[in-house]
SELUMGU-589161 format. One record per atom (N, C-alpha, C, O): y, x, z. Coordinates in steps of 0.001 Angstrom, whole numbers, padded with zeros to 6 digits. Last residue first. Example, Ala and Ser with C-alpha at 12.3 -4.5 7.8 and 13.67 -1.06 7.14 Angstrom:
// SELUMGU-589161
y|x|z
-002250|012850|007080
-001060|013670|007140
000030|012900|007870
001138|013409|008039
-005690|013190|007800
-004500|012300|007800
-003300|013200|007800
-003319|014236|008465
END
This chain:
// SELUMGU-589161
y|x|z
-005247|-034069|-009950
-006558|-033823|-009149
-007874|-033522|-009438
-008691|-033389|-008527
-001825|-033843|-009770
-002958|-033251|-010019
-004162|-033257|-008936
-004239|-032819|-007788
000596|-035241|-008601
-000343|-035800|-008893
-001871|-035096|-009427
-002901|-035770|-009462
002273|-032050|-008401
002209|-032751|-007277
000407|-034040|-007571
-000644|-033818|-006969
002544|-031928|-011000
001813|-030768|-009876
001245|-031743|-009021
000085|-032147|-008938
004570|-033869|-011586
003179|-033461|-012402
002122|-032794|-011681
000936|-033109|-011780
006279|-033257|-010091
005432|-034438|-009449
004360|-034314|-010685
003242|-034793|-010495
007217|-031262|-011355
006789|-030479|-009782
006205|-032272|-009696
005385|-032273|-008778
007667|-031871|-014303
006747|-030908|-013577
006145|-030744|-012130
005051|-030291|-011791
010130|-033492|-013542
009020|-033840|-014108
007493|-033037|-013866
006478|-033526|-013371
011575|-031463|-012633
011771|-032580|-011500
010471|-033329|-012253
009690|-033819|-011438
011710|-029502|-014459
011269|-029440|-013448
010701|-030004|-012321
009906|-029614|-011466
012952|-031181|-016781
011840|-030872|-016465
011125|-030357|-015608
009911|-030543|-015689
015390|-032125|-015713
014522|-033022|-016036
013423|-032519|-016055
012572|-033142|-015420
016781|-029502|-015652
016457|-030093|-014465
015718|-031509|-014615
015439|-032058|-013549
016627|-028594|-018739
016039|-028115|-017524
015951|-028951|-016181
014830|-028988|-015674
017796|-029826|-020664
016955|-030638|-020603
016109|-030146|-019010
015345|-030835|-018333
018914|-027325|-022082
019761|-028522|-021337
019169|-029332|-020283
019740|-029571|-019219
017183|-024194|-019987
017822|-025427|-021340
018301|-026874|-021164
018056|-027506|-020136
014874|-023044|-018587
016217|-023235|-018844
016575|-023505|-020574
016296|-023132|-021714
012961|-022986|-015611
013109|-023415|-016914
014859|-023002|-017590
015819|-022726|-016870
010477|-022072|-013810
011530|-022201|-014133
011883|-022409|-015323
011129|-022024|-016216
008153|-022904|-010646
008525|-023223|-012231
009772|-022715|-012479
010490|-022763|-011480
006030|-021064|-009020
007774|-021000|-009401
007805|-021591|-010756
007555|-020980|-011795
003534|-022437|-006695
003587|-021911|-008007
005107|-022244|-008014
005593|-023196|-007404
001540|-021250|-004171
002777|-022106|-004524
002911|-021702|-005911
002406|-020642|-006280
-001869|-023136|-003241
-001293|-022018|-004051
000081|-022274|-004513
000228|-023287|-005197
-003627|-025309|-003309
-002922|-024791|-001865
-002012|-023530|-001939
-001507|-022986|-000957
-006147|-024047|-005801
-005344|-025177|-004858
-004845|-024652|-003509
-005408|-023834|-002781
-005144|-021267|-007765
-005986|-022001|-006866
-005575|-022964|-006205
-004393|-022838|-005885
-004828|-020338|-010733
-003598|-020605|-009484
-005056|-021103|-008941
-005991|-021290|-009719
-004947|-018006|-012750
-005899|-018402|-012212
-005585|-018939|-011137
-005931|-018249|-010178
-003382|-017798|-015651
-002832|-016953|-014190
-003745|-017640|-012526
-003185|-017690|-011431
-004723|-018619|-017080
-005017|-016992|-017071
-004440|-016712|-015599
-004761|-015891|-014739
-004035|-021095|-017755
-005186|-020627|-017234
-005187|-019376|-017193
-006364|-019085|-017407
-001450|-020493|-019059
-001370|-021226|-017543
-003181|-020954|-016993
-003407|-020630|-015827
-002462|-019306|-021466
-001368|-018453|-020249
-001646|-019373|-019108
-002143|-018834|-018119
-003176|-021364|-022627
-004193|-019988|-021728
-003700|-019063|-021519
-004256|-017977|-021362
-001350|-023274|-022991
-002625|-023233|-022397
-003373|-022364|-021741
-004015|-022455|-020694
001583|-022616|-022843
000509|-022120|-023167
-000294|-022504|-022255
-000203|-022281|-021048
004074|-023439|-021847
003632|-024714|-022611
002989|-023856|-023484
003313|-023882|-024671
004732|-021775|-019850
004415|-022923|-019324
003608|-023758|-020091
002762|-024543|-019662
004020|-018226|-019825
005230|-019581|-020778
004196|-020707|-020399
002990|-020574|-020609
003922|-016818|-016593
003439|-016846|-018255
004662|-018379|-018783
005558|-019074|-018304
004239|-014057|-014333
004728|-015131|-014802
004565|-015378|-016563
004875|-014620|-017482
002586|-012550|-011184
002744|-012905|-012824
002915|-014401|-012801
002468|-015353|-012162
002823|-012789|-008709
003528|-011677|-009168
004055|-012130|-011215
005021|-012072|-011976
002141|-015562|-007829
001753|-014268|-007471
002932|-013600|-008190
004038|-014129|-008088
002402|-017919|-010656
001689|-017459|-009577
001699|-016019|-009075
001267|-015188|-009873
004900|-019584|-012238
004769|-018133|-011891
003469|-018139|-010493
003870|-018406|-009360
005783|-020557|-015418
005452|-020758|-014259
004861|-019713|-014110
004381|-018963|-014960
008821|-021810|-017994
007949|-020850|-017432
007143|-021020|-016036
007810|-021711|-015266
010083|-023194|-020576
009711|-023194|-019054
008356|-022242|-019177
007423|-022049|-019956
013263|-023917|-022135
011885|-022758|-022370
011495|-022866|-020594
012266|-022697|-019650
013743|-027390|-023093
013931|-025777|-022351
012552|-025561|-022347
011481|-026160|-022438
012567|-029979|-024480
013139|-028640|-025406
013008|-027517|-024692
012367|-026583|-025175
009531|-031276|-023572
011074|-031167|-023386
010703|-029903|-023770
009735|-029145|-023702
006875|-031652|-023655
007450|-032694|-023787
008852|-032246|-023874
009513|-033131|-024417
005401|-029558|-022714
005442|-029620|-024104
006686|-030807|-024345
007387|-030679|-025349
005264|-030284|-020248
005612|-029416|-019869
006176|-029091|-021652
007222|-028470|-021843
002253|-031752|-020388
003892|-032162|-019495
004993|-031258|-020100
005841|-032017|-020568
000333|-030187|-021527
001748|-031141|-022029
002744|-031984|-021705
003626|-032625|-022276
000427|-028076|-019482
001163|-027867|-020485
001663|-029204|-021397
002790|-029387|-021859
-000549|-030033|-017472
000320|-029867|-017210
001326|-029175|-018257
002543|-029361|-018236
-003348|-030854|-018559
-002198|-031940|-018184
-000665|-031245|-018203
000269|-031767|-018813
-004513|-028545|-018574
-003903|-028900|-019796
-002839|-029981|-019860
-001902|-030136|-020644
-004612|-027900|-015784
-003552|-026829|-017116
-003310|-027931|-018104
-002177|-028257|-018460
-006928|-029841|-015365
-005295|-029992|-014722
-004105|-028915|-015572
-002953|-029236|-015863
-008959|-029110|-017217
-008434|-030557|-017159
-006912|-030520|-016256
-005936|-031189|-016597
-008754|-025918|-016723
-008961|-026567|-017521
-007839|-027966|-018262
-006880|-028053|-019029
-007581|-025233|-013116
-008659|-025155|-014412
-008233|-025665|-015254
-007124|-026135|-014999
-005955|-024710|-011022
-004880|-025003|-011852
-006660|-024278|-013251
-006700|-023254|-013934
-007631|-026306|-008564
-007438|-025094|-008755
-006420|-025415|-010256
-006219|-026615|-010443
-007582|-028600|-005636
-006953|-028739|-007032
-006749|-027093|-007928
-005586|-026689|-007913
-007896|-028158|-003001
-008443|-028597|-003494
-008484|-028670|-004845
-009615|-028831|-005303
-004065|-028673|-002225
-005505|-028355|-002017
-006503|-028868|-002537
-006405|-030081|-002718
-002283|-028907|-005049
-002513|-029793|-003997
-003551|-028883|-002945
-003616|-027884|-003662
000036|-026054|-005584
-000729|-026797|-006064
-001671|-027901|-004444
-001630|-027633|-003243
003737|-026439|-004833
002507|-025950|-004242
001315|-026818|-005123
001489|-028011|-005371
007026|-025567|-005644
006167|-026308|-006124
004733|-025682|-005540
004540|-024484|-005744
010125|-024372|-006229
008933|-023714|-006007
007874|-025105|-005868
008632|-025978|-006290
012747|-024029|-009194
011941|-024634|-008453
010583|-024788|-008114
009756|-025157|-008948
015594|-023329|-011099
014294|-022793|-010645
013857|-024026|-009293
014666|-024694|-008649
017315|-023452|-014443
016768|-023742|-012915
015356|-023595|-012256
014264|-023726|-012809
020131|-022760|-016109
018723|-022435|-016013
018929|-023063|-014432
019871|-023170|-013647
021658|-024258|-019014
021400|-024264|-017957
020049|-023745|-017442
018993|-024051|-017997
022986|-021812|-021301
021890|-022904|-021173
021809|-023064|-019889
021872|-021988|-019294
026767|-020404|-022191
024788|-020127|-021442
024330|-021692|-021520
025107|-022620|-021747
028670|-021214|-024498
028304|-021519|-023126
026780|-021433|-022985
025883|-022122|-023472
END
């Protein structure tokens, strides 16, 4: 039986560019659970729980970003992620 996969869109705050101090928060959010998660600005999509994949894809505040994930643990992490987003400042 497949892994559960799930998707969910998510906006960075305004003001809040996806630099440094907020990537890194968010890869180890994101380090914390087994499914393979991914996030997507624009066109390109990198592995979630890389540092400089999530800085590479240069998100800006007010910017929607596609988390997706999949593995058991997937809808925990998303739902963890998108208020991870969400608190970034």
């Amino acid at each position: 039986m497949p892994s559960p996969s799930s998707e969910r869109l998510v906006s960075l705050p305004a003001g809040v560019d996806l630099h440094a101090r907020p990537a890194a928060q968010f890869v180890r959010t994101a380090m914390g659970f087994q499914a393979r998660i991914a996030v997507a600005a624009g066109d390109r999509e990198v592995d979630a729980k890389s540092l400089l994949s999530v800085l590479s894809l240069g998100a800006k505040g007010g910017s929607a970003l596609r988390l997706r994930a999949d593995g058991d643990d997937a809808p925990v992490a998303l739902e963890t992620l998108a208020g991870c987003v969400a608190a970034l400042q």
